[in-house]
C-alpha positions as CSV (number, residue, x, y, z in Angstrom):
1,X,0.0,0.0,0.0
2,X,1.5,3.5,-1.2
3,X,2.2,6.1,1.6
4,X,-0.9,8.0,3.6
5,X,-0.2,11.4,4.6
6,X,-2.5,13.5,6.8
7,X,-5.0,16.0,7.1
8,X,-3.8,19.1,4.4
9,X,-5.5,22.6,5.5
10,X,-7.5,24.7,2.9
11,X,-7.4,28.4,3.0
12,X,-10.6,30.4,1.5
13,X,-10.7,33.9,0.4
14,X,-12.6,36.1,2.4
15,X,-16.1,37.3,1.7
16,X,-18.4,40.3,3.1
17,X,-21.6,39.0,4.5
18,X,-23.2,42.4,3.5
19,X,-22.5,42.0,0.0
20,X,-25.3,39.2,-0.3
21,X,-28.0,42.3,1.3
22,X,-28.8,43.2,-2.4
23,X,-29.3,39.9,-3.3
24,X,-31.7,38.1,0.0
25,X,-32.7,41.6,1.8
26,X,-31.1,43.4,5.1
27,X,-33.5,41.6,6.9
28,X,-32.0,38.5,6.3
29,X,-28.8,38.9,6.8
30,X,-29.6,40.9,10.1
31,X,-31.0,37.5,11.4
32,X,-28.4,35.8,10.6
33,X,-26.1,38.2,12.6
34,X,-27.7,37.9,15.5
35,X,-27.7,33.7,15.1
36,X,-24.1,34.2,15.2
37,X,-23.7,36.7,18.1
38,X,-23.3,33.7,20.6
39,X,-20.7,31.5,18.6
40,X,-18.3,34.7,17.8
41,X,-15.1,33.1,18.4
42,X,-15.7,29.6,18.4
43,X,-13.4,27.2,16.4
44,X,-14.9,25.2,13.8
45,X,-12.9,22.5,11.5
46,X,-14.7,21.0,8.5
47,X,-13.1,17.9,7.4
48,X,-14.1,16.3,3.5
49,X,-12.2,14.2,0.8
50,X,-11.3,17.0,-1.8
51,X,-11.2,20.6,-2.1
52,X,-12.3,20.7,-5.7
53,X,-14.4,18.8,-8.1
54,X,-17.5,18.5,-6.7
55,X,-20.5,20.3,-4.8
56,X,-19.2,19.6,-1.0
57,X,-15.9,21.5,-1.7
58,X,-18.0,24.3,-3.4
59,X,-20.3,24.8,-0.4
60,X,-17.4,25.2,1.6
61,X,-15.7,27.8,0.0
62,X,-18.9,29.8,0.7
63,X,-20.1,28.7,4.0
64,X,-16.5,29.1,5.7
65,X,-15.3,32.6,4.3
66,X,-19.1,34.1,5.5
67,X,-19.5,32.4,9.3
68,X,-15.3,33.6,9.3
69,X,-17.1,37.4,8.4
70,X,-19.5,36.6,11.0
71,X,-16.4,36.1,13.8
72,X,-16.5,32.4,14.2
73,X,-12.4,30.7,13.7
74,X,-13.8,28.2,10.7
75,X,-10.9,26.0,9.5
76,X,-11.3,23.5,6.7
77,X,-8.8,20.2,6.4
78,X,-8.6,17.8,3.3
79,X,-7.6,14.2,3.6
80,X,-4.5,12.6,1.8
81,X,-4.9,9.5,0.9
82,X,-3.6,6.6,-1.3
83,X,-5.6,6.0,-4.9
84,X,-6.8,2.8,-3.3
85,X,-8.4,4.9,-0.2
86,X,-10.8,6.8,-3.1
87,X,-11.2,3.0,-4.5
88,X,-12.8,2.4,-1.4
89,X,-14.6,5.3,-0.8
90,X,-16.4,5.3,-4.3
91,X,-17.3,1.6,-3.5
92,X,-18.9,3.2,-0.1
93,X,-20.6,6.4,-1.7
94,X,-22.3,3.8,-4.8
95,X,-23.7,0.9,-2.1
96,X,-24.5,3.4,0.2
97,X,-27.0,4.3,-2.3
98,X,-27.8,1.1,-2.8
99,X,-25.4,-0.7,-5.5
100,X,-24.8,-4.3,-4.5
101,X,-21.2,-4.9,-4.6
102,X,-19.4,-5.5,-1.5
103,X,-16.2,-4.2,0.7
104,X,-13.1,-6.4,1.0
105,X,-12.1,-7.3,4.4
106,X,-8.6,-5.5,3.0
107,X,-10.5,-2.6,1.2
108,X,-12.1,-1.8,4.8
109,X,-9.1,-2.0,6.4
110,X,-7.2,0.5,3.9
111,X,-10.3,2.6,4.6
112,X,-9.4,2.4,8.7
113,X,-5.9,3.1,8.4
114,X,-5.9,6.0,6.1
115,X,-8.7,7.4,8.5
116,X,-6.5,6.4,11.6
117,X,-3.5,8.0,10.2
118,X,-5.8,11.5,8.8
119,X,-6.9,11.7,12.6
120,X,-3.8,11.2,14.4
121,X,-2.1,14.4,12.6
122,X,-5.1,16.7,14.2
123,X,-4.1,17.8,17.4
124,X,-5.6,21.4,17.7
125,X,-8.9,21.5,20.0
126,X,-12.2,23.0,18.4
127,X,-15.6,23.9,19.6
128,X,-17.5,22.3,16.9
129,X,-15.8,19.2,14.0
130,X,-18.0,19.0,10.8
131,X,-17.1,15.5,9.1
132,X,-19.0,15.4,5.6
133,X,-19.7,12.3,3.7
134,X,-18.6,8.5,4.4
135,X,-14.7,9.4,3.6
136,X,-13.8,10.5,6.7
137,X,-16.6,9.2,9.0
138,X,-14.6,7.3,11.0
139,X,-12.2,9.8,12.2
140,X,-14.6,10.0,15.5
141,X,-13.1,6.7,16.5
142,X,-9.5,7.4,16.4
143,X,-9.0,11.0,17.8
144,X,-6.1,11.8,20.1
145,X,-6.5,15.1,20.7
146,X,-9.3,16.8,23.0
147,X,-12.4,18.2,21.0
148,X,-16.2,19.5,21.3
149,X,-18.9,18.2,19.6
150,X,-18.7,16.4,16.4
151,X,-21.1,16.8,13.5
152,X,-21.5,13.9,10.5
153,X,-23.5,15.6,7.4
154,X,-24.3,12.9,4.5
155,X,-24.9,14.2,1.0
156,X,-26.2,11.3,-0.3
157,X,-29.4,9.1,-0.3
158,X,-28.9,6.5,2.4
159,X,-32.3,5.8,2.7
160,X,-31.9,1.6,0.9
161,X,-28.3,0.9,1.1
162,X,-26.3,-2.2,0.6
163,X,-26.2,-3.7,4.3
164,X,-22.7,-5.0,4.5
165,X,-21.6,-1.1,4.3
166,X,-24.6,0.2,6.3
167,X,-23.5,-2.1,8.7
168,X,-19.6,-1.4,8.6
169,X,-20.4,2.5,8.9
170,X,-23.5,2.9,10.8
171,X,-21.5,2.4,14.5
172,X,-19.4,5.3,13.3
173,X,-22.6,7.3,12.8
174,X,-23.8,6.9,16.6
175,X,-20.7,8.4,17.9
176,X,-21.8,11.7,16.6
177,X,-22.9,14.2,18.1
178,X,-25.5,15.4,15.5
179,X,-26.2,14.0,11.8
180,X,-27.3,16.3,9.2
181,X,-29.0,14.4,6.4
182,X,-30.3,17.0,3.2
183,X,-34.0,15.2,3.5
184,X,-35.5,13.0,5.8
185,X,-36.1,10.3,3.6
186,X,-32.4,9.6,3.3
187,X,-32.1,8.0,6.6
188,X,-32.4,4.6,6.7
189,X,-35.1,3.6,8.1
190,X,-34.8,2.5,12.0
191,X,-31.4,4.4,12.2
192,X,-31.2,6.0,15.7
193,X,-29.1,8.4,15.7
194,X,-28.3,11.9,17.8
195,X,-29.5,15.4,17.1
196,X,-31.0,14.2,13.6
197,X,-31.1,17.3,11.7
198,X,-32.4,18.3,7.7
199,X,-30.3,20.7,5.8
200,X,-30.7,21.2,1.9
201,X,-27.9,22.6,0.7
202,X,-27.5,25.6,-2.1
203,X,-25.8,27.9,-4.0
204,X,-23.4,30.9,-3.4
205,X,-25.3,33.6,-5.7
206,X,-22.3,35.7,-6.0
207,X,-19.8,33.3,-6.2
208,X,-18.1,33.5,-10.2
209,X,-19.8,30.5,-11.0
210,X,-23.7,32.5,-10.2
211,X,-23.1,35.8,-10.8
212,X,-24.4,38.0,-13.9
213,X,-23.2,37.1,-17.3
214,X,-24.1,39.2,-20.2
215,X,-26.0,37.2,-23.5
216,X,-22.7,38.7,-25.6
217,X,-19.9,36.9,-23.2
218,X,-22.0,34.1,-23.2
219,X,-22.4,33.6,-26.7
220,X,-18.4,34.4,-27.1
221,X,-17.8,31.3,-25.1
222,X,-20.5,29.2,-26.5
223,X,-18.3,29.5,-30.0
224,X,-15.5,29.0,-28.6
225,X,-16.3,26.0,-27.5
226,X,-17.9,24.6,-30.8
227,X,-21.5,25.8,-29.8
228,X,-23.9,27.5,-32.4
229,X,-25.4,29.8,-29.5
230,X,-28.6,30.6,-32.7
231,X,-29.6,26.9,-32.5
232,X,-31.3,24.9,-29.4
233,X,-29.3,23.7,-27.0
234,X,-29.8,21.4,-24.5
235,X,-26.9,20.4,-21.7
236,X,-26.6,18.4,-18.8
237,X,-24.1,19.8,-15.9
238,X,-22.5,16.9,-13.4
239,X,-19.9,14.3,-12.6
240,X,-19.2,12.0,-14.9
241,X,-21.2,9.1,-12.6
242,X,-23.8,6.4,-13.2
243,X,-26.3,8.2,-10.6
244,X,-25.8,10.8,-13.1
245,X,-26.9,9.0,-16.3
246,X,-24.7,10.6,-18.8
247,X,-25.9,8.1,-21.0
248,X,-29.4,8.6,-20.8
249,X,-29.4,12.3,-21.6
250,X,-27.6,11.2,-24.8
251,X,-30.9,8.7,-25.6
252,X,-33.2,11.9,-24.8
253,X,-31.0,14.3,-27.4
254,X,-31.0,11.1,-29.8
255,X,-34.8,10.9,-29.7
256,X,-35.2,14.5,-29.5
257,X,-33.0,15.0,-32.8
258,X,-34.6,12.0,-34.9
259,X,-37.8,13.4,-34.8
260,X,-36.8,17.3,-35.2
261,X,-38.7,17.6,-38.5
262,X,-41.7,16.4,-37.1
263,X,-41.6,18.4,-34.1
264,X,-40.3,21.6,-35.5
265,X,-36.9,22.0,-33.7
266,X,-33.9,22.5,-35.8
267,X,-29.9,22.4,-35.6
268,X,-30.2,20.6,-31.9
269,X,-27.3,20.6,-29.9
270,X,-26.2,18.7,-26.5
271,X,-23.7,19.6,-24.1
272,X,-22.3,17.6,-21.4
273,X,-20.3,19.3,-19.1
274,X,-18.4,17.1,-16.3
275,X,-16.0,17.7,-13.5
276,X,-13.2,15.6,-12.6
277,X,-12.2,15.3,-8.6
278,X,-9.3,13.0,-7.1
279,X,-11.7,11.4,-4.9
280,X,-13.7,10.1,-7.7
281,X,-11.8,7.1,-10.1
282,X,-14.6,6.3,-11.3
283,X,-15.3,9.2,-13.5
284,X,-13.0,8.8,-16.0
285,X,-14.1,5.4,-16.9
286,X,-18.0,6.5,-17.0
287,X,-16.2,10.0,-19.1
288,X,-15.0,7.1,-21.5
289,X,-18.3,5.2,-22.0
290,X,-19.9,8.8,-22.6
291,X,-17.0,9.4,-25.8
292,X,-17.7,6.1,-27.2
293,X,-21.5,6.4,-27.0
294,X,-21.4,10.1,-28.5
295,X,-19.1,8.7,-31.8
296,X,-18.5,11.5,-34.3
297,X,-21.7,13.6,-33.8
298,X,-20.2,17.5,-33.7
299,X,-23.6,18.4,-32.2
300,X,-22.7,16.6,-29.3
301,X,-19.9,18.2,-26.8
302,X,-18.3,16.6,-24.3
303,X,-16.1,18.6,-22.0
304,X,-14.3,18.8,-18.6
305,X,-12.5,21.2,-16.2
306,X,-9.4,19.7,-18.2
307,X,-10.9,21.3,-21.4
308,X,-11.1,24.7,-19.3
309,X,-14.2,24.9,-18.9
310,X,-13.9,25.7,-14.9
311,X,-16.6,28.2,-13.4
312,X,-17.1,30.5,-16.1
313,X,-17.4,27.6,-19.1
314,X,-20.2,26.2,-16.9
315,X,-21.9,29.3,-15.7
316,X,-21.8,30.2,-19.5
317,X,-23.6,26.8,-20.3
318,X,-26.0,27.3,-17.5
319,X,-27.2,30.6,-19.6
320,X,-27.0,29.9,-23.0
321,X,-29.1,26.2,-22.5
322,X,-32.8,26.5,-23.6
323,X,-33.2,23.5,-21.3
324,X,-31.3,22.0,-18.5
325,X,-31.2,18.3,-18.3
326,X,-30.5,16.6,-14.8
327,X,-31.8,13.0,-15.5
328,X,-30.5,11.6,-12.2
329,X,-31.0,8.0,-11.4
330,X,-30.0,9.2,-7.4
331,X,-29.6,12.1,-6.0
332,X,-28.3,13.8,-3.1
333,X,-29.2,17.5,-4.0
334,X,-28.5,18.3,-7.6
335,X,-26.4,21.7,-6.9
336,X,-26.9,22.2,-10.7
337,X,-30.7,22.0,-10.6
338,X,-30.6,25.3,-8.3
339,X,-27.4,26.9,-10.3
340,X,-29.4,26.6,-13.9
341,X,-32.9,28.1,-12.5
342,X,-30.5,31.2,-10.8
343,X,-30.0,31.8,-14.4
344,X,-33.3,31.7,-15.4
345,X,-33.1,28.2,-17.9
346,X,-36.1,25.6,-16.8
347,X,-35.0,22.7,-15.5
348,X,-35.7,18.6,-16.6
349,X,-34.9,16.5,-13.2
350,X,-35.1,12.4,-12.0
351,X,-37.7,12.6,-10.1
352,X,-35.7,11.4,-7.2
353,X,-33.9,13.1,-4.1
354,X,-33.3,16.3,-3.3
355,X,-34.0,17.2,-7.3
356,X,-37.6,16.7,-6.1
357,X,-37.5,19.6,-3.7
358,X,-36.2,22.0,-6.3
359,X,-38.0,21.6,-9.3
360,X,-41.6,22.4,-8.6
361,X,-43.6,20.3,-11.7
362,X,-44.5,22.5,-14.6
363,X,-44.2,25.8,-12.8
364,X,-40.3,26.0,-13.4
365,X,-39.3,22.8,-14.8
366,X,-40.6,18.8,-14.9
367,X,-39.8,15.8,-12.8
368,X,-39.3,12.7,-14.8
369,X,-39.0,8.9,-14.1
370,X,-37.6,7.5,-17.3
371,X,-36.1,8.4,-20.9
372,X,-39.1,8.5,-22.7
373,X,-40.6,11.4,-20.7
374,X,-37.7,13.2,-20.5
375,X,-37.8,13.0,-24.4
376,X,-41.6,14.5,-24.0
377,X,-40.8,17.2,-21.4
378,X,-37.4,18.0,-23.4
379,X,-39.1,18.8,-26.7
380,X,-42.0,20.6,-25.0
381,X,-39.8,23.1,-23.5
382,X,-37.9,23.2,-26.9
383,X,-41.0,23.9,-29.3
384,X,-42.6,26.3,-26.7
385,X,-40.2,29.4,-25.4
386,X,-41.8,31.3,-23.8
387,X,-42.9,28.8,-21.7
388,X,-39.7,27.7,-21.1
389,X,-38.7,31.5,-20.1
390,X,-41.5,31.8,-17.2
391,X,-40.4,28.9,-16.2
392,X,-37.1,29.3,-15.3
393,X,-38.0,33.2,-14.0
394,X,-40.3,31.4,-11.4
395,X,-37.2,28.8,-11.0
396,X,-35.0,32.1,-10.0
397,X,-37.4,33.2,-6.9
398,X,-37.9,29.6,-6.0
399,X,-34.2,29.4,-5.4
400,X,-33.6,32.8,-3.9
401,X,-36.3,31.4,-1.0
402,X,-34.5,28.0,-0.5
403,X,-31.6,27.5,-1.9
404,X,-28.9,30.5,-1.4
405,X,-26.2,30.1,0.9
406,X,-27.5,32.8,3.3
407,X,-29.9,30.3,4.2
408,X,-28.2,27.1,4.6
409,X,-25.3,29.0,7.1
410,X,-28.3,29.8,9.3
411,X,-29.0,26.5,9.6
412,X,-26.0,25.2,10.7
413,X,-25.6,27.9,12.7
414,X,-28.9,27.1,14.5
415,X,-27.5,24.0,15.2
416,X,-24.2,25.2,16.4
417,X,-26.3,27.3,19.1
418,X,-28.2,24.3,19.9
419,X,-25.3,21.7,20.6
420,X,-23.5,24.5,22.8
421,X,-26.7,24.5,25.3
């Protein structure tokens, strides 16, 4: 087994919390003020398995530099690990959500001893230890150093997982002090655990990714990466991932396009945009599967952050899509659903997860259970919009309720305040 290292600190740039006022109201962000009042000066350490490449690493960057604003100490620490740890912990993240393969005795005990080794290099104390997703859960067990209370949140759907994992993680889970699950229906059901709490996540508004783009920079980029921005575009934003079915959207363009004279849509294009993150293996072979599928059709883009298409490609995508495809087999939250209807494009979701909370049927996008009504939703939005364009203004408000970041910190905060009674 190669070498492990241990836990590697994250710096964030700082952000204003008044800056977001314009965006939520001063009321808002006067509430959440005085939710933090009591935790000014606590330390809080967020530990996850990457700091790019994927939506936990992007809330972060967000939550951390505005409860820093708000005069909490909010550190953020990234394991190291072997290529065979991220084996592992893509084996726990797919059977957690239900896939039926099964853990070595050797795979869980590489998982253990690149935990064991990530723990023992943490020896500052802190009020509050935030331990997101299954790659580090079972740091709890092997701590050496005095700490407060520890906090496990889940991003995925745990609610029918494979049992020989469940079983292997769920002791770790009771040590917690709270869990924070995104809905309730992830939680497996008869799972007692402490301080269960419900947290959606969302999106920074301001961050480069969310903020304004005008149509003439967006069109710019659209050519330069081999899109006709005067022809209909649809485009699917996510990991390359099963969950994600990469492969499916290409079906819906497929069907879509082979009927276009019939339906009266013409010149259709499809995007697929995909990050790659080192905690993820398995996305280059799925990013494979996708090439070989898509064969030599130049309406059909495939990129990645490696084609430089970071946060401005994607934010660029976001706008210049008449439709926004998030055919999801599972789903923790769908960050992408909420970062297309900021942007005003409707949105076409599995109907599963936390997709199911953000798209709000036929007022600003559809939920779908299969290819073929994806196909139907797809070309509806296609052949009517200005349907398309009330949807995905009503998408906007829906997400500047729920889904900004201004709303997610106070949760967390809330919980903060409640753990320190």
């Amino acid at each position: 087994m190669s070498q492990m290292g241990k836990l590697q600190e994250f710096r964030i740039l700082p952000k204003s919390v008044d800056e977001y006022i314009p965006v939520v109201g001063e009321e808002r962000i006067n509430r959440l003020k005085e939710i933090a009042k009591p935790l000014r000066g606590k330390k809080v350490l967020n530990i996850n398995a990457t700091a790019y490449g994927g939506g936990v690493a992007e809330l972060l960057k967000t939550q951390i530099a505005i409860m820093q604003d708000l005069g909490l100490q909010v550190d953020w620490n990234v394991l190291t690990a072997p290529p065979e740890f991220y084996d592992v912990t893509k084996l726990f993240h797919n059977t957690m959500q239900g896939d039926l393969k099964k853990a070595t005795d050797e795979q869980k005990q590489i998982y253990l001893e690149t935990v064991e080794a990530n723990a023992k290099s943490l020896v500052e104390n802190y009020d509050f230890v935030v331990i997101h997703d299954p790659q580090p859960l079972a740091m709890i067990n092997y701590m050496t150093a005095p700490t407060g209370k520890w906090i496990w949140r889940c991003h995925i759907d745990t609610s029918t997982p494979n049992e020989d994992t469940w079983n292997f993680l769920y002791p770790y889970m009771q040590n917690y002090d709270a869990v924070i699950f995104t809905l309730e229906e992830f939680v497996k059901e008869g799972a007692k655990l402490n301080n269960l709490t419900f947290i959606p996540p969302s999106i920074d508004p301001l961050s480069p990714k969310n903020s304004y783009m005008a149509e003439t920079e967006v069109n710019n980029l659209m050519r330069n990466f081999n899109v006709d921005p005067d022809r209909p575009l649809m485009c699917q934003v996510s990991r390359f991932d099963p969950w994600k079915d990469p492969l499916g959207v290409i079906d819906v363009y497929r069907n879509i396009k082979s009927n276009q004279m019939k339906n009266n849509i013409s010149g259709l294009q499809l995007a697929l945009i995909g990050g790659m993150a080192n905690d993820d293996p398995e996305g280059w072979s799925i990013y494979d599967k996708v090439l070989r599928k898509a064969g030599e059709d130049y309406d059909l883009n495939i990129y990645t952050n490696f084609h430089n298409v970071g946060d401005i490609g994607v934010k660029a995508f976001q706008y210049a899509s008449d439709v926004i495809l998030q055919k999801s087999l599972k789903e923790g939250f769908g960050l992408t659903v909420s970062e297309a209807l900021w942007k005003g494009t409707p949105v076409i979701g599995g109907n599963v997860g936390g997709i199911k909370i953000q798209i709000k049927d036929g007022e600003n996008g559809f939920l779908v259970n299969n290819i073929q009504e994806a196909t139907e939703k797809t070309t509806y939005l296609l052949q009517h919009p200005a349907e398309a364009k009330k949807m995905g203004e009503a998408g906007r408000e829906i997400v500047r309720e729920q889904f900004l970041c201004i709303r997610e910190i106070e949760d967390h905060l809330k919980l903060f305040n409640k753990l320190s009674q």
